[in-house]
FIZADO-35340 format. One record per residue (C-alpha): residue number from 0; chain; x, z, y. Coordinates in steps of 0.02 Angstrom, whole numbers, padded with zeros to 5 digits. Layout:
BEGIN
<node k="NUM" c="A" xx="X" zz="Z" yy="Y"/>
...
***
This chain:
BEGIN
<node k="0" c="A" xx="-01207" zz="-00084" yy="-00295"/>
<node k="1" c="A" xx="-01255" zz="-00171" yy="-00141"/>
<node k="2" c="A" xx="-01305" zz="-00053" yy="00003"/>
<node k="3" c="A" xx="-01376" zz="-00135" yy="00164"/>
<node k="4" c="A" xx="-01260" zz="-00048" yy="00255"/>
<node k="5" c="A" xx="-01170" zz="-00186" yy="00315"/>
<node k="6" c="A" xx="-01246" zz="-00228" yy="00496"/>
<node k="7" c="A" xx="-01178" zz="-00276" yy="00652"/>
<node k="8" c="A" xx="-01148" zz="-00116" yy="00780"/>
<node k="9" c="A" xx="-01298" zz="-00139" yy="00877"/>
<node k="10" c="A" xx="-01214" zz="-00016" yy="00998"/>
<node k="11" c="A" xx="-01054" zz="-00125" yy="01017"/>
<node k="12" c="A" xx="-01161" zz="-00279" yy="01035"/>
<node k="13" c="A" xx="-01271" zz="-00214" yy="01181"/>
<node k="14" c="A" xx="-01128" zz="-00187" yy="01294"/>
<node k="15" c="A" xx="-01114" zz="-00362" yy="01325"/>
<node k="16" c="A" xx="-01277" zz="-00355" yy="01425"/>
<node k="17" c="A" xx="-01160" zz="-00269" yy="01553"/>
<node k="18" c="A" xx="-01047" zz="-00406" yy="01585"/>
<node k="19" c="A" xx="-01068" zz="-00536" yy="01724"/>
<node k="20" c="A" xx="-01010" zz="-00704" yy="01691"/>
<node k="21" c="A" xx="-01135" zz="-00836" yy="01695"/>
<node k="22" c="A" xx="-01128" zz="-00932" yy="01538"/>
<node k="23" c="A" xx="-01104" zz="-01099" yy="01643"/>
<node k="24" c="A" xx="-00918" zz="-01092" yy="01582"/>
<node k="25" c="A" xx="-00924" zz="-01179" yy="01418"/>
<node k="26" c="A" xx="-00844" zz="-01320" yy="01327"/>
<node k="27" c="A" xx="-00661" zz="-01362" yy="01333"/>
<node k="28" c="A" xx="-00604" zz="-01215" yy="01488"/>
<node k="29" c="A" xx="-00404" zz="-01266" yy="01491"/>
<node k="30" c="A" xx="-00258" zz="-01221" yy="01421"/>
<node k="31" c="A" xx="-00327" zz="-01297" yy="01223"/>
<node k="32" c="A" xx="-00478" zz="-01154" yy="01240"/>
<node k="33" c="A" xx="-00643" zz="-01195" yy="01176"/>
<node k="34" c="A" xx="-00822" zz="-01098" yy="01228"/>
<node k="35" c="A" xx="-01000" zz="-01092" yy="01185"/>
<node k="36" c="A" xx="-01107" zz="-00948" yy="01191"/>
<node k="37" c="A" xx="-01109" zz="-00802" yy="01312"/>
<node k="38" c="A" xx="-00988" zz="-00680" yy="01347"/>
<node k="39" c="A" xx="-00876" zz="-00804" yy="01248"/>
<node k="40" c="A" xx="-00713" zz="-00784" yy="01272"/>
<node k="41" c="A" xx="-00766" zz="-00677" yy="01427"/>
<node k="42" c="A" xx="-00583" zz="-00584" yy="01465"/>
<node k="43" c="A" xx="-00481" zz="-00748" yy="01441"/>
<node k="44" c="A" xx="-00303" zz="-00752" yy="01540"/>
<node k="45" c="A" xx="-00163" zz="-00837" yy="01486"/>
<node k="46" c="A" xx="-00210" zz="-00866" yy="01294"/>
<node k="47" c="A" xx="-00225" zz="-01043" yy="01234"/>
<node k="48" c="A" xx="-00290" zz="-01151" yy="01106"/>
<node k="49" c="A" xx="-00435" zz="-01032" yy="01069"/>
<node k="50" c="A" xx="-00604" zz="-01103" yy="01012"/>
<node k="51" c="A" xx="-00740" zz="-00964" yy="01020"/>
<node k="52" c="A" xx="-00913" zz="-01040" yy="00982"/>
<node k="53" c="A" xx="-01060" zz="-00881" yy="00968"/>
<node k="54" c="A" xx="-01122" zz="-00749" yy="01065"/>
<node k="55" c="A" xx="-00963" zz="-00611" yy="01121"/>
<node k="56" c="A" xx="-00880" zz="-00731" yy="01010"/>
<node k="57" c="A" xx="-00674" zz="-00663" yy="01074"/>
<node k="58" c="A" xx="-00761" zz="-00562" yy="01229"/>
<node k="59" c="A" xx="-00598" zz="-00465" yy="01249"/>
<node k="60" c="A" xx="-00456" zz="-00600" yy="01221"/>
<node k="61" c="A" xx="-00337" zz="-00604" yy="01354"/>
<node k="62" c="A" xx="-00174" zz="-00692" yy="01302"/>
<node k="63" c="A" xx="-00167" zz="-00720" yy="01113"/>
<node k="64" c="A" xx="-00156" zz="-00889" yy="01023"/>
<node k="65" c="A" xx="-00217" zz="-01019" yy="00909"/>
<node k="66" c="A" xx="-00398" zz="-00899" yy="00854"/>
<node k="67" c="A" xx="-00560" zz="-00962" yy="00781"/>
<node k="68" c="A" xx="-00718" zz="-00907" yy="00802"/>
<node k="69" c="A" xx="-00869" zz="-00976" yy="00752"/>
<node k="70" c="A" xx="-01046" zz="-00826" yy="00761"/>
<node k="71" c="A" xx="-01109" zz="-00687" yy="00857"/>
<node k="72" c="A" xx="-00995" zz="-00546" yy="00863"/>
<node k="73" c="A" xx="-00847" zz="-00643" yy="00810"/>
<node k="74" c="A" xx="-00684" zz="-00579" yy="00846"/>
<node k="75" c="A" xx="-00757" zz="-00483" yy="00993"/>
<node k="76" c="A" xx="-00609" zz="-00364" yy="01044"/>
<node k="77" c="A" xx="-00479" zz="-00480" yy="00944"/>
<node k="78" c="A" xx="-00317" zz="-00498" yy="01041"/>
<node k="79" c="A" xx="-00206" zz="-00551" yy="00895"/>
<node k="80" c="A" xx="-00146" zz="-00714" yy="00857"/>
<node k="81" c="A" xx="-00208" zz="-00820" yy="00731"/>
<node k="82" c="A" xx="-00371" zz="-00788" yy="00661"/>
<node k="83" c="A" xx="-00527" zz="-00860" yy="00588"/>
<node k="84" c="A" xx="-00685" zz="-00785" yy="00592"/>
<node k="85" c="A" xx="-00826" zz="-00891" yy="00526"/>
<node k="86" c="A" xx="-01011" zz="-00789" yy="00520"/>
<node k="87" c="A" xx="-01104" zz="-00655" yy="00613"/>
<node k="88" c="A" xx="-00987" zz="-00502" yy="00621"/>
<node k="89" c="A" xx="-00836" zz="-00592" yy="00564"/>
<node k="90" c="A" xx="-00670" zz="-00475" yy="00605"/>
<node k="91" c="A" xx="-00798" zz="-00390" yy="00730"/>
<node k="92" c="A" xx="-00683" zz="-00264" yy="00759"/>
<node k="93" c="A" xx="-00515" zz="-00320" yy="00765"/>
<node k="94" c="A" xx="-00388" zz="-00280" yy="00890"/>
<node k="95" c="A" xx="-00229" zz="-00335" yy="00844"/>
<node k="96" c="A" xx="-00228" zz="-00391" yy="00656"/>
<node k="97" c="A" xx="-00160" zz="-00562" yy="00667"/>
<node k="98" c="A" xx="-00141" zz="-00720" yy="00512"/>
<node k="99" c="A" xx="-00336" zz="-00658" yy="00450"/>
<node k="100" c="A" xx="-00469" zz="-00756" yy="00376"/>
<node k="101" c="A" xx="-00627" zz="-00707" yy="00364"/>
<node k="102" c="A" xx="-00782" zz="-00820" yy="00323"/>
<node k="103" c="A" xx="-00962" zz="-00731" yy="00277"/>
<node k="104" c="A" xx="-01065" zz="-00618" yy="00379"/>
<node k="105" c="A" xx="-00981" zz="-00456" yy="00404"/>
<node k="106" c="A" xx="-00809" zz="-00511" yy="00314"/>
<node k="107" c="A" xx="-00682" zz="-00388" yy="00379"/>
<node k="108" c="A" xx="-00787" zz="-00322" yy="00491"/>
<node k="109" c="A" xx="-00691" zz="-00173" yy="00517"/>
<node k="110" c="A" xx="-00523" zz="-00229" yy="00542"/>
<node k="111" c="A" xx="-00414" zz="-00173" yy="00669"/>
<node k="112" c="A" xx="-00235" zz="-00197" yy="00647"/>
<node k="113" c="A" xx="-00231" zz="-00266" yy="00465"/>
<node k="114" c="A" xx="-00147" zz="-00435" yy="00447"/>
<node k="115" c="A" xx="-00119" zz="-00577" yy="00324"/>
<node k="116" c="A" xx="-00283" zz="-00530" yy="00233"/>
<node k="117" c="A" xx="-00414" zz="-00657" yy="00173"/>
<node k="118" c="A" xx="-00597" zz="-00641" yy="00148"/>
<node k="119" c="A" xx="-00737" zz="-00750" yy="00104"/>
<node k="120" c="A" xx="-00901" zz="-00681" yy="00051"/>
<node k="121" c="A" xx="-01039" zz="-00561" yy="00145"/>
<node k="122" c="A" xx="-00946" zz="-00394" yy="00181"/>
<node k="123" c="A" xx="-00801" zz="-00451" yy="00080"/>
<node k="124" c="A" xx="-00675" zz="-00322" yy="00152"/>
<node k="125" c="A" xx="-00798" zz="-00248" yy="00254"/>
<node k="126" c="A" xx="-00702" zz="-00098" yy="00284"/>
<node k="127" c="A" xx="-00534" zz="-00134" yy="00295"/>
<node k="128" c="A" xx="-00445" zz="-00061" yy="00442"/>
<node k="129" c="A" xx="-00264" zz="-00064" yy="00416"/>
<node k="130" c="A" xx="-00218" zz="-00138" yy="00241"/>
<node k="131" c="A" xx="-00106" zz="-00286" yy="00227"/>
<node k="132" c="A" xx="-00100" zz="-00446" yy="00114"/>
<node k="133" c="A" xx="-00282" zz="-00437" yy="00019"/>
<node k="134" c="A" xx="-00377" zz="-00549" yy="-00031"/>
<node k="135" c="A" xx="-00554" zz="-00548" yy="-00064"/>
<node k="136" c="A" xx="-00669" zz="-00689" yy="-00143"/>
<node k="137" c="A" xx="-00861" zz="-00643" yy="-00164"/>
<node k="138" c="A" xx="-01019" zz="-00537" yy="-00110"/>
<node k="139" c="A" xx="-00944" zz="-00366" yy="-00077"/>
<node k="140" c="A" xx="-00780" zz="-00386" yy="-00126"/>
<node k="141" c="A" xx="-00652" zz="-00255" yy="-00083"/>
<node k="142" c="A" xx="-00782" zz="-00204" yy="00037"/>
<node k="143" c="A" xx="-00731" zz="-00016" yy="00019"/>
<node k="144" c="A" xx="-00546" zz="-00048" yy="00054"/>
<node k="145" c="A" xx="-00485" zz="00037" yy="00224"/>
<node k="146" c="A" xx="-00278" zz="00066" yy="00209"/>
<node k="147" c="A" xx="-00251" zz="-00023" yy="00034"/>
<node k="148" c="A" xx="-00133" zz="-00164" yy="00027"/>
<node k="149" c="A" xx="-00078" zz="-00313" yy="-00089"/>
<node k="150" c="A" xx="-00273" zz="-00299" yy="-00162"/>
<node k="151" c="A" xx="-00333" zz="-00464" yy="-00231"/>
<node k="152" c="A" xx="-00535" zz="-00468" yy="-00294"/>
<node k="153" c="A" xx="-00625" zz="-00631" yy="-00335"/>
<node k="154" c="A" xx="-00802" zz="-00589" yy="-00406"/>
<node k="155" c="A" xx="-00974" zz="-00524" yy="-00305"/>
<node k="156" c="A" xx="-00920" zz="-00315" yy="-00292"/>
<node k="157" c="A" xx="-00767" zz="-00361" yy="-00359"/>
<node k="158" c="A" xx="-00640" zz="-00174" yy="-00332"/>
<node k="159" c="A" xx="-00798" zz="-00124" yy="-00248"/>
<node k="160" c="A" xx="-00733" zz="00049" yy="-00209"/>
<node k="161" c="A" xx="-00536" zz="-00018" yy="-00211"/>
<node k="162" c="A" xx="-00416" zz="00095" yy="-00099"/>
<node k="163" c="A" xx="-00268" zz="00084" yy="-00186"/>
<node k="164" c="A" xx="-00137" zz="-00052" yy="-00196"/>
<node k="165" c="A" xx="-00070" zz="-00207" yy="-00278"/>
<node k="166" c="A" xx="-00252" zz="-00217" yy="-00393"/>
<node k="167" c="A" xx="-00287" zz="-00365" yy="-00464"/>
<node k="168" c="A" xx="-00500" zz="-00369" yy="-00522"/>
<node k="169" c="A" xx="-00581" zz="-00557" yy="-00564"/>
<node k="170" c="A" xx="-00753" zz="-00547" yy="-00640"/>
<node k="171" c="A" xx="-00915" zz="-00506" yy="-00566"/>
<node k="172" c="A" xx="-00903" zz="-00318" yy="-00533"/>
<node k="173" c="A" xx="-00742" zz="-00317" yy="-00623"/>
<node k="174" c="A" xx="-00610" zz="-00165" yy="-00572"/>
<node k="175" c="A" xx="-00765" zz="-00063" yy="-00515"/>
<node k="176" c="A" xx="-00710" zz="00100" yy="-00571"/>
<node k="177" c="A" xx="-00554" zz="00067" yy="-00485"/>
<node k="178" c="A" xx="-00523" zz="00198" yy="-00341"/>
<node k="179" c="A" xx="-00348" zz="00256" yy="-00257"/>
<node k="180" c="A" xx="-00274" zz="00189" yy="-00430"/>
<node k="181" c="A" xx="-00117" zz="00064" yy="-00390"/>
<node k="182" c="A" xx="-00062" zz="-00085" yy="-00505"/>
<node k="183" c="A" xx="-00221" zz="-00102" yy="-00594"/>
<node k="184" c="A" xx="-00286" zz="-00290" yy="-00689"/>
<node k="185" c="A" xx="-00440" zz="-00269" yy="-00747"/>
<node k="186" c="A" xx="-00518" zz="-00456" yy="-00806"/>
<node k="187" c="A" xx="-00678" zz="-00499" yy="-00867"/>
<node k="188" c="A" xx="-00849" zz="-00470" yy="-00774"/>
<node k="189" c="A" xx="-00886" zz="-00298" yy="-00799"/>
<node k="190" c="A" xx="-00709" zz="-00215" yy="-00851"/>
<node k="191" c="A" xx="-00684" zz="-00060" yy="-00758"/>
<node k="192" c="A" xx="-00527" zz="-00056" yy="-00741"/>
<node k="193" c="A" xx="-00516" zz="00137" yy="-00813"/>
<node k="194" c="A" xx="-00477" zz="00184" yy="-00989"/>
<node k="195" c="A" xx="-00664" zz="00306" yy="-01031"/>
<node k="196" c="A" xx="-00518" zz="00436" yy="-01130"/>
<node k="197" c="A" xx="-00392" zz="00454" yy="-00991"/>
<node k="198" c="A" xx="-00471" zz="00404" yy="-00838"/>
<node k="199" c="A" xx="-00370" zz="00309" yy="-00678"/>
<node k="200" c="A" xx="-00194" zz="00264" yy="-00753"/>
<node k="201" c="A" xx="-00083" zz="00160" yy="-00608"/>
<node k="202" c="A" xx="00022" zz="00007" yy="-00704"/>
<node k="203" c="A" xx="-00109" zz="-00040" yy="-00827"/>
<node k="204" c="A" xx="-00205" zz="-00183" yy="-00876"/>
<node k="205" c="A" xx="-00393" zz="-00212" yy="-00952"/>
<node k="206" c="A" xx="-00448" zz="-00370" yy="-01022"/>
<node k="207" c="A" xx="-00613" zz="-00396" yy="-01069"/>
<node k="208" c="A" xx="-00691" zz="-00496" yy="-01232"/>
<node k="209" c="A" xx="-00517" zz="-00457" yy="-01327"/>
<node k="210" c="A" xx="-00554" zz="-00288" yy="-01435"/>
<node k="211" c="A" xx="-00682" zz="-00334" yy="-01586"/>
<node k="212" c="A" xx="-00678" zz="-00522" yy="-01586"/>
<node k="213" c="A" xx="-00649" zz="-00627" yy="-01735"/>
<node k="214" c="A" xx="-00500" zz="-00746" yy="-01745"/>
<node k="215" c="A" xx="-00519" zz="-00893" yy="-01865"/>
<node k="216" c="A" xx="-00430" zz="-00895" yy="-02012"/>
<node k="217" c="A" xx="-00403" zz="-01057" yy="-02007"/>
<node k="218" c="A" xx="-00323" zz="-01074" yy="-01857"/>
<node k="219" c="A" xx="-00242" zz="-00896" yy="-01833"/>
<node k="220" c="A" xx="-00057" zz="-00962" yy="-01772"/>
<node k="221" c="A" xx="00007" zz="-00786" yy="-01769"/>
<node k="222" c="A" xx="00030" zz="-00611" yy="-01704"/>
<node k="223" c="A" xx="00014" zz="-00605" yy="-01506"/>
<node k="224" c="A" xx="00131" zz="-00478" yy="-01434"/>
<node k="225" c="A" xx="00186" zz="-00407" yy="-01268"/>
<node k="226" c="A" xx="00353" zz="-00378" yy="-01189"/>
<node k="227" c="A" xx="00409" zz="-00252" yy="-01053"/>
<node k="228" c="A" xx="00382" zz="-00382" yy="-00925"/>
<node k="229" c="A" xx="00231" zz="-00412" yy="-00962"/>
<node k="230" c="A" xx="00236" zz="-00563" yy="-01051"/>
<node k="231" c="A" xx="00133" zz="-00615" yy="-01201"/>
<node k="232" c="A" xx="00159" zz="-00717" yy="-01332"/>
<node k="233" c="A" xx="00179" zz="-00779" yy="-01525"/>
<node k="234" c="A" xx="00345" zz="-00757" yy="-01565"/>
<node k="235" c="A" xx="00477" zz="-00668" yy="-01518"/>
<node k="236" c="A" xx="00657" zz="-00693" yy="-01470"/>
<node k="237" c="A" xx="00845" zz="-00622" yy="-01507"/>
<node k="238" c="A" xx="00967" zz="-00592" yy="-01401"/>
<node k="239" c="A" xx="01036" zz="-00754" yy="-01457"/>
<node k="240" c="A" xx="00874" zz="-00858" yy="-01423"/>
<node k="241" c="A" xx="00827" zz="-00876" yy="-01605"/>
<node k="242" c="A" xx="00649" zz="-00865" yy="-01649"/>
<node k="243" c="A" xx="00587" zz="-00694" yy="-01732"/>
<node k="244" c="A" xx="00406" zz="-00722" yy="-01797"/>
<node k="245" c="A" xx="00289" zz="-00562" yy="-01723"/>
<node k="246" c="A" xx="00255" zz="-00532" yy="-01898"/>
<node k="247" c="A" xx="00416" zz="-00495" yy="-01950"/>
<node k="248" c="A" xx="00430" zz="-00338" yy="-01813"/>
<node k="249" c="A" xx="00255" zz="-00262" yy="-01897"/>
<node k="250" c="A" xx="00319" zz="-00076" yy="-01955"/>
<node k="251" c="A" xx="00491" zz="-00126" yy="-01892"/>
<node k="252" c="A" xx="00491" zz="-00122" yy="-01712"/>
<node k="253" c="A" xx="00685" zz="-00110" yy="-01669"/>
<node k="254" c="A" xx="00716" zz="-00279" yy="-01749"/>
<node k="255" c="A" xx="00722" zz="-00351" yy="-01597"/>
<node k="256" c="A" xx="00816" zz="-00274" yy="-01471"/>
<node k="257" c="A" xx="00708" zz="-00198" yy="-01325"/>
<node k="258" c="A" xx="00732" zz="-00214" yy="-01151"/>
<node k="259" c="A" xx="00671" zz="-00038" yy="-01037"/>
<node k="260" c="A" xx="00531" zz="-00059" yy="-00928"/>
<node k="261" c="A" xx="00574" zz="-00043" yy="-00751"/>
<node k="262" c="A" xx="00550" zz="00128" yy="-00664"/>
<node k="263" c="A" xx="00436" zz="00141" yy="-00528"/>
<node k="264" c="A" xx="00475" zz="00215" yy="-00370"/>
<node k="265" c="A" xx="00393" zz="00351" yy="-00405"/>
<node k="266" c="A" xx="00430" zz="00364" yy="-00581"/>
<node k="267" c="A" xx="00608" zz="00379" yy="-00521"/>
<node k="268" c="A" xx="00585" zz="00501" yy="-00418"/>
<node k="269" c="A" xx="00493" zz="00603" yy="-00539"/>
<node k="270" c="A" xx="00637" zz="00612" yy="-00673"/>
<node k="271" c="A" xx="00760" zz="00632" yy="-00534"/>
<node k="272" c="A" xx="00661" zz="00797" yy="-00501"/>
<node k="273" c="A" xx="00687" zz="00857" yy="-00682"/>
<node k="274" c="A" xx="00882" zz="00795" yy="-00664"/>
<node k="275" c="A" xx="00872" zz="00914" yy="-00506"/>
<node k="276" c="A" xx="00803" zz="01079" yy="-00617"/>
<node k="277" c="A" xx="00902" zz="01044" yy="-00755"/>
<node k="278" c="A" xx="01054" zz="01043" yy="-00670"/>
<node k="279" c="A" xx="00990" zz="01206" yy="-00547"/>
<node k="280" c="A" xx="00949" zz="01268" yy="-00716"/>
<node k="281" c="A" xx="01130" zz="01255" yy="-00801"/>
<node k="282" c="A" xx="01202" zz="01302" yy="-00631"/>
<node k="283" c="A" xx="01113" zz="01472" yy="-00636"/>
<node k="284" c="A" xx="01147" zz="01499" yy="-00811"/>
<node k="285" c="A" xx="01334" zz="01480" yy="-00785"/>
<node k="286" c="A" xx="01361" zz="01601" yy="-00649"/>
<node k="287" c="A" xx="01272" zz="01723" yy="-00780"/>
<node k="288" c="A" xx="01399" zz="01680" yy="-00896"/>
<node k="289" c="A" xx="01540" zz="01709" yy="-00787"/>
<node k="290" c="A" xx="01478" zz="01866" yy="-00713"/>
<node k="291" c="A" xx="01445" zz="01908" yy="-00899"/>
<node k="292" c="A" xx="01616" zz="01855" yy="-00957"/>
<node k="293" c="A" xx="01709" zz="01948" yy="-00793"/>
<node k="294" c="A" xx="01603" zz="02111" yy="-00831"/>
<node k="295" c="A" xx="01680" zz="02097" yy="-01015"/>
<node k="296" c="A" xx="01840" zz="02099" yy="-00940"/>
<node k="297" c="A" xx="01819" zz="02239" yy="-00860"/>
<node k="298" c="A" xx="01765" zz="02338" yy="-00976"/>
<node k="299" c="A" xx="01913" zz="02277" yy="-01088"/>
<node k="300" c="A" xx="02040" zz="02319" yy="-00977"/>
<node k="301" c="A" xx="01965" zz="02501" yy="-00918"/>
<node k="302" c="A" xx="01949" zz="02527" yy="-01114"/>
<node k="303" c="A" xx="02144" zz="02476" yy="-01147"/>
<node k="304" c="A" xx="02176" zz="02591" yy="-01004"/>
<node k="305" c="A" xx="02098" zz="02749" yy="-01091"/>
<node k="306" c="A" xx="02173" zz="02709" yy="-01262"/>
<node k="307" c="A" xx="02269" zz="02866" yy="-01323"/>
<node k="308" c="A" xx="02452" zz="02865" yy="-01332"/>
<node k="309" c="A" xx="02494" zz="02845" yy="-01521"/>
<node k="310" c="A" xx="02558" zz="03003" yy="-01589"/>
<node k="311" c="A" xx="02738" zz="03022" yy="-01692"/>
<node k="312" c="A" xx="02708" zz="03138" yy="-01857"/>
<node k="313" c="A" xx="02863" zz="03198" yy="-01882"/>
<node k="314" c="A" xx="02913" zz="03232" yy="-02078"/>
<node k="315" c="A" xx="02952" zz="03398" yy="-02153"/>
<node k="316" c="A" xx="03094" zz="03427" yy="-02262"/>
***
């Protein structure tokens, strides 16, 4: 579960043997920047309040703000505006992703133009690259995530192999079966975050320690049940506010009036697709009717037309 993949680019690195600047430009250089290290803050113009302390540490930053950088390889080609990078590799590869935290060797190594995302822990979002908003907390976390956004994983290979959005995975190796899957909790060190029967379901949630376990007799205080928000609890309520025990709804589920989930986006659009047949559907059915009903017609009228004249019998005497 842990490949030793996650190395600085030696290639990337050994460019900096080609630049020139003597490293006798350190300490505080103007304009609130901070330097130590060679190549450190190498391409500096009109940026301020930079502090890059580490070999290449900001090598490319020419006029962004308020960035910290504290390791080799730190926010080398970084030229977005307020970052951290604390460890060896830290947001190695970021370009433009700005508000980013990274602390660990290798955290967010990847990124490019990603922003707002946090990450603390060796290779925690090692291979993010454009997702927004995530947060990662351990070894490994999220390390697999490149476009994924809204992503939060606290536990070591937490949504190890996480590309999908809005997941939420907090346990050691919890959410690990989690792949492009969206709206996903698993909890509990372990919990997949995929139902073994029916595989990757989006909008679902896995808890684990709950199935099996005994309750106390004792101190059972009652039925725990969920509503369409979400919410769980021991009792339920009317739409007056009054108290309706859980109990009391076992076998009779419409005692208590029930509120519809919300449709997802793409939910909606899904039943506005069948809306879209079915109507197609009647639509087509009703010219057959009326070509039907005109061809009757027709036929009616041509038939009155060739109706023989009634015929007068006259009576003998």
């Amino acid at each position: 579960m842990k490949p030793q993949k996650l190395i600085l680019i030696p290639i990337v690195l050994a460019c900096f043997g080609l630049f020139s600047r003597a490293q006798a430009q350190e300490g505080d250089i103007g304009g609130g920047n901070t330097v130590e290290g060679f190549d450190a803050l190498l391409s500096l113009s009109s940026g301020g309040f930079n502090t890059a302390l580490g070999w290449g540490s900001q090598a490319f930053l020419t006029d962004a703000f308020f960035n910290t950088s504290v390791g080799a390889g730190t926010l080398v080609f970084n030229d977005g505006a307020q970052n951290s990078a604390v460890g060896a590799g830290a947001l190695l590869l970021n370009t433009t992703g700005s508000f980013c935290n990274a602390v660990g060797v290798n955290a967010l190594n990847a990124n490019d133009s990603g922003a707002f995302n946090n990450a603390h822990g060796r290779g925690a979002l090692f291979s993010n690259f454009d997702g927004n908003q995530n947060n990662a907390f351990g070894d490994l976390a999220l390390t697999n995530n490149t476009s994924g956004s809204f992503n939060t994983a606290i536990g070591d290979d937490a949504c190890f192999f996480c590309t999908g959005d809005s997941n939420v995975a907090v346990g050691d190796e919890a959410g690990t079966g989690i792949t492009t899957g969206s709206n996903i909790i698993a909890i509990g060190a372990g919990v997949s975050g995929v139902d073994t029967a029916l595989g990757e379901l989006d909008d679902s949630c896995y808890i684990g320690n709950i199935a099996g376990q005994p309750v106390s007799a004792a101190n059972f205080v009652g039925i725990v049940g969920v509503d369409s928000d979400g919410k769980l609890g021991t009792f339920s309520v009317d739409a007056n506010g009054n108290k309706v025990p859980l109990s009391s709804l076992v076998g009779n589920p419409q005692a208590v009036p029930q509120r519809q989930a919300p449709q997802t986006p793409a939910k909606q659009a899904m039943l506005q697709r069948k809306v879209d047949k079915l109507q197609a559907t009647v639509a087509r059915q009703q010219k057959q009717i009326d070509a039907l009903t005109a061809g009757l017609q027709k036929v009616s009228a041509q038939l009155e037309v060739n109706k023989p004249a009634p015929q007068v019998v006259a009576n003998k005497p």
